[in-house]
N, C-alpha and C positions, 0 to 999 in steps of 0.2 A: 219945592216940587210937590205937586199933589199927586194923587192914586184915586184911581176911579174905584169908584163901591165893587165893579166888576172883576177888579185887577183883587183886590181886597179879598175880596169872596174867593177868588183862586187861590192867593197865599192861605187864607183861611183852608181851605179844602187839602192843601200840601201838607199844611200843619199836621190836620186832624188823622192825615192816610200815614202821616211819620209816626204818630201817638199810638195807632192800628198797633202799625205792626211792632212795635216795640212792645205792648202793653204783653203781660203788667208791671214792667221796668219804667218805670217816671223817668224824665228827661229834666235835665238845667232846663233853662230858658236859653244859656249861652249854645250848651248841643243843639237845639232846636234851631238856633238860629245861623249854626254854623252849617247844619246840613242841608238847608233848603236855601242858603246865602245870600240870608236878609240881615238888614241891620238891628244887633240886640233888641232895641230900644225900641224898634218897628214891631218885632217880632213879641214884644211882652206887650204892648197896646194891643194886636189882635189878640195874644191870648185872655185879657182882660175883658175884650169882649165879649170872646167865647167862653169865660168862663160866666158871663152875666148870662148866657142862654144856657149856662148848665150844660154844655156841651164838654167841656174841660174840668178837670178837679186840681186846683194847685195844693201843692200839698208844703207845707213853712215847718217840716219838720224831720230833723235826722232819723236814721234806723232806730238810733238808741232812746228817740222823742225829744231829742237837745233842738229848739226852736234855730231857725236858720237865722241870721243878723240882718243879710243883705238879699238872700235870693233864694226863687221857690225852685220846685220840681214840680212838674205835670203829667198828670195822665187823662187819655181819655174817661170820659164817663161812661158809666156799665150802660146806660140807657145806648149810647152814641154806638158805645162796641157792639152792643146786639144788634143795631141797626146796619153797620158795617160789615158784620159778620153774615148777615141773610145774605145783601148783593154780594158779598165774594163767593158764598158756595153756588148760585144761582150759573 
């Protein structure tokens, strides 16, 4: 089954308003993908994109900096949050 760039570009958009409001608490990839009820594997491909536009920062490492094995945490990016944060007090 394919997905239109369009369809894409809205998961994308759910993603990045879930990142919002969370931040600055980083998400799994699996919470990300549990709360907007996409599939994991779907759900780490967009964020892979968006992390090529430097919209997302994944971050491969625990609180104590023990590198992860199998999987990241994300957060938005400062650029993306201050952007975020204009249109919501507007």
């Amino acid at each position: 089954m394919r997905i239109s760039k369009e369809k894409k570009d809205k998961i994308s958009e759910q993603i990045l308003a879930l990142l919002y409001s969370t931040n600055p608490k980083p998400l799994f990839t699996l919470h990300i993908a549990k709360e907007i009820a996409r599939d994991e594997e779907f759900v780490k491909k967009l964020l892979l994109e968006l992390k090529e536009k430097k919209m997302v920062v994944e971050i491969k490492k625990n609180i104590k900096g023990i590198p992860y094995l199998k999987r990241s945490r994300w957060k938005i990016s400062d650029a993306v949050y201050d952007i975020y944060k204009k249109h919501q007090t507007r």
